[in-house]
py3Dmol code that shows the C-alpha trace and the ligand (Angstrom):
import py3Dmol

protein = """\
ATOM      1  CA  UNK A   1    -284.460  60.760-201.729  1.00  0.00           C
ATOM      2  CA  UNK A   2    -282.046  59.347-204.305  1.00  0.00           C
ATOM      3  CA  UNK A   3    -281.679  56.136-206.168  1.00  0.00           C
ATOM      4  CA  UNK A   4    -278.458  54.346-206.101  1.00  0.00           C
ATOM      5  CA  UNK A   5    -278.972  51.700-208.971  1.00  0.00           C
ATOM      6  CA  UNK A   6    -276.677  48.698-210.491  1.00  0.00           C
ATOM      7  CA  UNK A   7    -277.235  47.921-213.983  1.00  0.00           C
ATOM      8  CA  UNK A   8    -275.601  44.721-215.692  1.00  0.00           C
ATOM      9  CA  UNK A   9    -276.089  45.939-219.601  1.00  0.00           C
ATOM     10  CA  UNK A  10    -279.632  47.686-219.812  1.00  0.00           C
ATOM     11  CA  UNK A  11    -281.104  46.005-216.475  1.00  0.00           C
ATOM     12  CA  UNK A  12    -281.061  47.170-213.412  1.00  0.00           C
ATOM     13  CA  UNK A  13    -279.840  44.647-210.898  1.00  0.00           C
ATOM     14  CA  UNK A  14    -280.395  46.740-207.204  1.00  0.00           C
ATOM     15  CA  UNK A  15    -281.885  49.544-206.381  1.00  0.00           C
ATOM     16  CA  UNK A  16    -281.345  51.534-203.060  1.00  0.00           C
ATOM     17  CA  UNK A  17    -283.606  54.313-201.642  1.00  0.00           C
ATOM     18  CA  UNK A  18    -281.323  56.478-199.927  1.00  0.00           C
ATOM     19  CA  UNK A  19    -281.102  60.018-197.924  1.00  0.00           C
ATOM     20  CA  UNK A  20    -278.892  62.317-199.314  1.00  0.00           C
ATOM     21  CA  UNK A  21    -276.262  64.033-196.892  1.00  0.00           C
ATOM     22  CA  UNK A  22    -273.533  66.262-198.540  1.00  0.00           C
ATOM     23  CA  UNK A  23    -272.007  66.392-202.158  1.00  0.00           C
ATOM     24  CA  UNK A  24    -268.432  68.113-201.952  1.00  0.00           C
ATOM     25  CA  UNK A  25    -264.952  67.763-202.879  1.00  0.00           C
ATOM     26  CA  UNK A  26    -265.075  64.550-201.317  1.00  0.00           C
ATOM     27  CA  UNK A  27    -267.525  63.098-202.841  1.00  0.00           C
ATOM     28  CA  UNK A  28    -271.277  62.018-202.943  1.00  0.00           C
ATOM     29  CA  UNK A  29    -272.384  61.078-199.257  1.00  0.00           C
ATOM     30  CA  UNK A  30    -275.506  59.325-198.862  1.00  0.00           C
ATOM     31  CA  UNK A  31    -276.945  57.776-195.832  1.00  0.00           C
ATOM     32  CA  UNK A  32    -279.311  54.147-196.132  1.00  0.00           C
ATOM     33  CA  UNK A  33    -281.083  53.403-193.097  1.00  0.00           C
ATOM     34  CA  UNK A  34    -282.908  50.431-191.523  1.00  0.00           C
ATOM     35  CA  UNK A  35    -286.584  50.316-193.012  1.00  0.00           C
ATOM     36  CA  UNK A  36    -285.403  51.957-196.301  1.00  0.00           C
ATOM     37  CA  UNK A  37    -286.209  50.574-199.506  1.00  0.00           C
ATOM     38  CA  UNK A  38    -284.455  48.249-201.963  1.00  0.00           C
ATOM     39  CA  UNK A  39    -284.547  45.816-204.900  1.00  0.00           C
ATOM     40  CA  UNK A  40    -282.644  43.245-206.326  1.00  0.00           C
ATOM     41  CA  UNK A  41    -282.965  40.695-208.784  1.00  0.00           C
ATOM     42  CA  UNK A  42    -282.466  37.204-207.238  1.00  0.00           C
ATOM     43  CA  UNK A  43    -280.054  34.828-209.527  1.00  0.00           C
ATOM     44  CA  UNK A  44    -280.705  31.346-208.321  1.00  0.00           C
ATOM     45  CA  UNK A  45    -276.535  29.798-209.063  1.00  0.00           C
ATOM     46  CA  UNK A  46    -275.335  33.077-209.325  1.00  0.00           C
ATOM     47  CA  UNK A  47    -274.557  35.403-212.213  1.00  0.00           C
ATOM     48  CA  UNK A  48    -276.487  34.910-215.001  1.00  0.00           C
ATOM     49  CA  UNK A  49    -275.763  34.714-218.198  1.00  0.00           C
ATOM     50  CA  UNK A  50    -277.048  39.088-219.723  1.00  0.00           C
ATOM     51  CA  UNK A  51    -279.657  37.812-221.570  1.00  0.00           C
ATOM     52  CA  UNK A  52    -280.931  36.216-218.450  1.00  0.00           C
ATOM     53  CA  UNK A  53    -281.091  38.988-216.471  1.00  0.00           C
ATOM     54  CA  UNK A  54    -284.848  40.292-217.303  1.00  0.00           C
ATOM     55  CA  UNK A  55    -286.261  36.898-216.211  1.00  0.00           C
ATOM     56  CA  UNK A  56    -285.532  37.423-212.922  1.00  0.00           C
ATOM     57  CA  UNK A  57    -287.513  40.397-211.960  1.00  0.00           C
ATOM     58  CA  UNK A  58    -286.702  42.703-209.336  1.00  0.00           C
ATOM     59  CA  UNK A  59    -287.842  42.040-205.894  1.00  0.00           C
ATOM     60  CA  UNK A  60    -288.975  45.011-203.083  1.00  0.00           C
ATOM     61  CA  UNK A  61    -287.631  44.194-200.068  1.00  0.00           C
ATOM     62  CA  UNK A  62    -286.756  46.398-197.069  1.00  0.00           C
ATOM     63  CA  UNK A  63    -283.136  46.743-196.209  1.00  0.00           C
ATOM     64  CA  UNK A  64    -283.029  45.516-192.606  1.00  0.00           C
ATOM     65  CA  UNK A  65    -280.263  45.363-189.379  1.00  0.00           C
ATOM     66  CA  UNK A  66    -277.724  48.197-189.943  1.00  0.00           C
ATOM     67  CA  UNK A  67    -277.566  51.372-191.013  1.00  0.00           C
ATOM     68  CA  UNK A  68    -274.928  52.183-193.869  1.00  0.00           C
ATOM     69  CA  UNK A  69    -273.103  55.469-194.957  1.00  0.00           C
ATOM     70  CA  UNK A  70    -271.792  55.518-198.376  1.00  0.00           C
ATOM     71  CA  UNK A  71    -269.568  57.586-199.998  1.00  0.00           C
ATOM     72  CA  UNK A  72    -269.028  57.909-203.534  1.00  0.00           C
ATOM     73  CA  UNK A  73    -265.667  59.443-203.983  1.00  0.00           C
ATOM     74  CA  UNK A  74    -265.079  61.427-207.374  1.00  0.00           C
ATOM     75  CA  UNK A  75    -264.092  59.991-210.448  1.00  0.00           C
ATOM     76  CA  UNK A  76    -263.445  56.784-208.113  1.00  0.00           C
ATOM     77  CA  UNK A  77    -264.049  53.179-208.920  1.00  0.00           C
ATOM     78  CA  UNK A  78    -265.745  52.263-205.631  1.00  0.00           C
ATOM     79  CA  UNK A  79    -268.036  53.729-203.267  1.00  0.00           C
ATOM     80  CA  UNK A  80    -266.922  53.217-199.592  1.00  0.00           C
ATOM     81  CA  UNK A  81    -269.544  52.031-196.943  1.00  0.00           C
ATOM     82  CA  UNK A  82    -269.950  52.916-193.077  1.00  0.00           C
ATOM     83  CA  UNK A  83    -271.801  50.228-191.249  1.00  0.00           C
ATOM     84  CA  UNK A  84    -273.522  50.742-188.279  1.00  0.00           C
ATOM     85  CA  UNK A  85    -276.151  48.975-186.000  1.00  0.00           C
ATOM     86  CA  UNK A  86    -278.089  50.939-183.273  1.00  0.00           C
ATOM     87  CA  UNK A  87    -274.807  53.799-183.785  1.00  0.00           C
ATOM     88  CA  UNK A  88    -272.336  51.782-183.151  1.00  0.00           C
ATOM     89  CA  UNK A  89    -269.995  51.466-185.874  1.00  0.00           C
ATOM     90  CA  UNK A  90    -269.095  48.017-187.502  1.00  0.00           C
ATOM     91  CA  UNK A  91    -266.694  48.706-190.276  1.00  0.00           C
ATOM     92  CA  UNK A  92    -265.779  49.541-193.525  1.00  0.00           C
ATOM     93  CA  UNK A  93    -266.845  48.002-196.726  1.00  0.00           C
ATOM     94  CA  UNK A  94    -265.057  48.866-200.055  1.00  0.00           C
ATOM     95  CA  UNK A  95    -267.386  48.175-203.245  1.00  0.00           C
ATOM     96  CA  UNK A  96    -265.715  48.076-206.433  1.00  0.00           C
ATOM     97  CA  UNK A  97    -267.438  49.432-208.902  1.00  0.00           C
ATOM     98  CA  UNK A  98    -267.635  51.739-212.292  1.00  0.00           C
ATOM     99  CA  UNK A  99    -269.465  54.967-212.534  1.00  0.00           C
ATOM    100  CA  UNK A 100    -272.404  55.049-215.126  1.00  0.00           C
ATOM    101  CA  UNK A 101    -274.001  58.000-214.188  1.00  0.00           C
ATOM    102  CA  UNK A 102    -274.881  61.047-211.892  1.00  0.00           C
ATOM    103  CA  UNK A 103    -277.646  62.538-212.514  1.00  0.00           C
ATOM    104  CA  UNK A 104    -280.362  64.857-210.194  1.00  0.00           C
ATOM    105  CA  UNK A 105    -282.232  61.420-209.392  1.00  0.00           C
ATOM    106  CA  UNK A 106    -279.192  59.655-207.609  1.00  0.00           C
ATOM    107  CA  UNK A 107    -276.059  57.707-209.063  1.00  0.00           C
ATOM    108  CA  UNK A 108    -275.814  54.169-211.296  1.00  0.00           C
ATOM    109  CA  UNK A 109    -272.884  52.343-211.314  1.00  0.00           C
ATOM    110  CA  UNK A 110    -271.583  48.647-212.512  1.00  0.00           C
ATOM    111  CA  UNK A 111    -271.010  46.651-209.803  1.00  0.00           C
ATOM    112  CA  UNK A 112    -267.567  45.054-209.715  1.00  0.00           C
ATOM    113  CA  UNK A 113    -268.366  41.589-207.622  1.00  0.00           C
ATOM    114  CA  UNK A 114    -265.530  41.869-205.934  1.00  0.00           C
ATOM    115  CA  UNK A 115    -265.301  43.725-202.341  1.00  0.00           C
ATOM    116  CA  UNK A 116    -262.877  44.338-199.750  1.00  0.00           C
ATOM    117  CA  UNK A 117    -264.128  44.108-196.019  1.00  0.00           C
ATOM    118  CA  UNK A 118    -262.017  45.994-193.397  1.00  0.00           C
ATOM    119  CA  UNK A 119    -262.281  46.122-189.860  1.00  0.00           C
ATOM    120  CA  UNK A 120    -262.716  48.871-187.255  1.00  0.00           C
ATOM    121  CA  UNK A 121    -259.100  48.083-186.529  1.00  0.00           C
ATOM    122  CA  UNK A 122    -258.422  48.659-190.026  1.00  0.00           C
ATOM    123  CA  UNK A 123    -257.335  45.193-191.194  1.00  0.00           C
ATOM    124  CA  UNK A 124    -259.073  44.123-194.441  1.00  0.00           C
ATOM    125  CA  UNK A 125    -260.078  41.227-196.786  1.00  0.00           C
ATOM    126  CA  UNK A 126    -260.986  40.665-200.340  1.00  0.00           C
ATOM    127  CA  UNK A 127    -264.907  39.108-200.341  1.00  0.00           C
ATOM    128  CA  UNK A 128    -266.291  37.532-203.642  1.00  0.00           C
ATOM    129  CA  UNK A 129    -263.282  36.736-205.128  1.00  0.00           C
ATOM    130  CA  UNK A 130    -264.576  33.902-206.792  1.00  0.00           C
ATOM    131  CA  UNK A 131    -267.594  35.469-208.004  1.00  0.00           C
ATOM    132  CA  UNK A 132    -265.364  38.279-209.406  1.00  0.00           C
ATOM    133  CA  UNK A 133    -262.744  35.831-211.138  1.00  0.00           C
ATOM    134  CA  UNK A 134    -266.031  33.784-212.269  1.00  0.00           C
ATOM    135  CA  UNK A 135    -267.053  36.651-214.398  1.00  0.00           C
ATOM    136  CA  UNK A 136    -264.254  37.353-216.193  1.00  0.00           C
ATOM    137  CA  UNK A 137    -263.966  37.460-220.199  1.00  0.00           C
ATOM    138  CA  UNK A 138    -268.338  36.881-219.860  1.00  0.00           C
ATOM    139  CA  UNK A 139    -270.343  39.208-222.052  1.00  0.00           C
ATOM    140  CA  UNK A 140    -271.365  42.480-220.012  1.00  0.00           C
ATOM    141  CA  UNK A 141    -268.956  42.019-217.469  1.00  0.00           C
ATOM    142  CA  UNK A 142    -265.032  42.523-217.486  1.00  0.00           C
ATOM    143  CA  UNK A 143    -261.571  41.637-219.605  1.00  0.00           C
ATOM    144  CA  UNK A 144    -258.722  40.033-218.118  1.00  0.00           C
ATOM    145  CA  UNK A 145    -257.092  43.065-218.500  1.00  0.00           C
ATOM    146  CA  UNK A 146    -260.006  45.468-216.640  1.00  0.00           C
ATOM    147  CA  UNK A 147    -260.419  42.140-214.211  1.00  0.00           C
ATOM    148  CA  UNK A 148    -256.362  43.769-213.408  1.00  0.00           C
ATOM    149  CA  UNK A 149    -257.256  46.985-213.679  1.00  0.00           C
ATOM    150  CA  UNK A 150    -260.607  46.507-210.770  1.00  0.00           C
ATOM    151  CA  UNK A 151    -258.441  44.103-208.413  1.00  0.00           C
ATOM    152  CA  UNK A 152    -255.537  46.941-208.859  1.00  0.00           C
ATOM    153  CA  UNK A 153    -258.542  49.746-207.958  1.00  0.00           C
ATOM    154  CA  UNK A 154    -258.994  47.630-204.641  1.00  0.00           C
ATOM    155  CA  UNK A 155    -255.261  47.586-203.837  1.00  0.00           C
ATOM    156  CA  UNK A 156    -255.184  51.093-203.621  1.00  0.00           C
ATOM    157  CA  UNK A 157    -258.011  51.470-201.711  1.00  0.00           C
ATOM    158  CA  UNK A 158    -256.540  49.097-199.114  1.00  0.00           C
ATOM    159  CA  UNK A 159    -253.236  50.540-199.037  1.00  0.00           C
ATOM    160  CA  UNK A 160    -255.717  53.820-197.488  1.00  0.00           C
ATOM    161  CA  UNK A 161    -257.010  51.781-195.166  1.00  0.00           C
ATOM    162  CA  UNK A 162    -253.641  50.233-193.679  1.00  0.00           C
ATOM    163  CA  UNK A 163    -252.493  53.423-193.322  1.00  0.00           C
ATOM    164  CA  UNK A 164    -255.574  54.886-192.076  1.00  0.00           C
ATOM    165  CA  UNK A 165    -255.777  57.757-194.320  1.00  0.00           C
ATOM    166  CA  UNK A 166    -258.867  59.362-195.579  1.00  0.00           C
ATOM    167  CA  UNK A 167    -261.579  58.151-195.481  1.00  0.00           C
ATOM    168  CA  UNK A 168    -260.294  55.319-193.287  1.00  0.00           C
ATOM    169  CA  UNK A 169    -258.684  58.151-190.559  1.00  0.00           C
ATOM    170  CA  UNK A 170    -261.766  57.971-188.221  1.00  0.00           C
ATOM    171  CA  UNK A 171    -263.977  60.336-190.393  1.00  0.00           C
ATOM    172  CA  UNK A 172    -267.515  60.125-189.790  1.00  0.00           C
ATOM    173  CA  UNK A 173    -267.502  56.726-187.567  1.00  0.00           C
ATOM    174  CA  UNK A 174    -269.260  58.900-184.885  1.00  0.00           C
ATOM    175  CA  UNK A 175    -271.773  59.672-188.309  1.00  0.00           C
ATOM    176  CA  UNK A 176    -275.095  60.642-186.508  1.00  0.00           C
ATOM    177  CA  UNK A 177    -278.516  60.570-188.845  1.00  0.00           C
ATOM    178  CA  UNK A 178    -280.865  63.990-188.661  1.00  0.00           C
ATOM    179  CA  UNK A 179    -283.707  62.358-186.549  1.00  0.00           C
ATOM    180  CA  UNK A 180    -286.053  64.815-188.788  1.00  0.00           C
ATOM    181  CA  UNK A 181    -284.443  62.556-192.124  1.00  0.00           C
ATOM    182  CA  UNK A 182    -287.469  61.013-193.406  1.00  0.00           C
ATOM    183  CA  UNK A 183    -287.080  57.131-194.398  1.00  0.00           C
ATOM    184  CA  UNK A 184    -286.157  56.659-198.254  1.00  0.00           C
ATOM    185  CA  UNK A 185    -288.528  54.792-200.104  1.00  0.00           C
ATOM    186  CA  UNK A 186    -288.635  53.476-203.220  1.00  0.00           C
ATOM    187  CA  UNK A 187    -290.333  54.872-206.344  1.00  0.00           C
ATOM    188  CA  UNK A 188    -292.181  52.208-209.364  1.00  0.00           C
ATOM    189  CA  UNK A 189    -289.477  50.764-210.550  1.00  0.00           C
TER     190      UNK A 189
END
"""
ligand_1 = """\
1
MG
Mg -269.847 44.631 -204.876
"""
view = py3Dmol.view(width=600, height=400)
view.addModel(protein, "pdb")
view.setStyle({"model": 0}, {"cartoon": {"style": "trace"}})
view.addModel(ligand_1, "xyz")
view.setStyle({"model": 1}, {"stick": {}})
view.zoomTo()
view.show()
């Protein structure tokens, strides 16, 4: 099992049990099942303010309905996400996001708000846009100038998908889970 975690300053804002699948020239693949573990801190009005953060303790929940791949591409700023329900592939989902750490127990990253969705067909969307823009020039989040640099980070990443290049070239949408993998759960957080 390994821990993918967001942190916002020192706090962690989600944790995610996951199974660990390959770690190559590609990247860091991880699988998160149905029934898995996972945390988050719930923000009543949205991002808070840093300081705000530990008040809102993390919640345990169970991650529920599909089934998610993720890759974490090297060096990248984004992890890209499989979904699936009952095997059937859903889509793509592009986080946007900045590396903190790898380390033996999993990965922690900054999460970037903003999101692109795109489509088995491989057409795509931005999502949180307004989140994203929301947080820029706040404390512990992101510059005009690296609010340009994530949005630029997504652009790229879409150009892959319209032109359905790796990983958006039809590589692991037939992804099958070992049946042996054991459900991630979460550790005291
Ligand atoms: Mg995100």
């Amino acid at each position: 099992m390994l821990l993918r975690r967001y942190f916002r300053g020192p706090y962690v804002s989600w944790a995610q049990a996951v199974h660990p699948v390959s770690d190559d020239e590609r990247g860091l693949l991880v699988w998160l099942p149905a029934g898995a573990g996972f945390a988050y801190r719930l923000y009543p009005g949205g991002a808070p303010a840093i300081e705000e953060y530990a008040a809102a303790p993390l919640q345990r929940r169970t991650w529920v309905d599909r089934d998610v791949l993720i890759l974490h591409p090297p060096g990248a700023a984004h992890s890209v996400w499989w979904f699936f329900r009952e095997g059937a592939f859903l889509g793509w989902y592009v986080n946007l996001e900045a590396v903190l750490a790898r380390h033996p127990g999993g990965i922690d990253v900054v999460d970037h708000h903003l999101d692109i969705v795109v489509d088995p067909d491989r057409t795509w969307r931005w999502k949180d846009e307004a989140d994203f823009e929301a947080c820029i020039d706040r404390p512990g989040f992101w510059t005009t100038a690296e609010a340009a640099q994530i949005r630029a980070e997504g652009s790229r990443v879409a150009a892959r998908a319209e032109a359905g290049v790796f990983p958006f070239d039809g590589t692991w949408r037939d992804f099958r889970p070992d049946p042996a993998w054991p459900l991630p759960q979460l550790p005291p957080l």
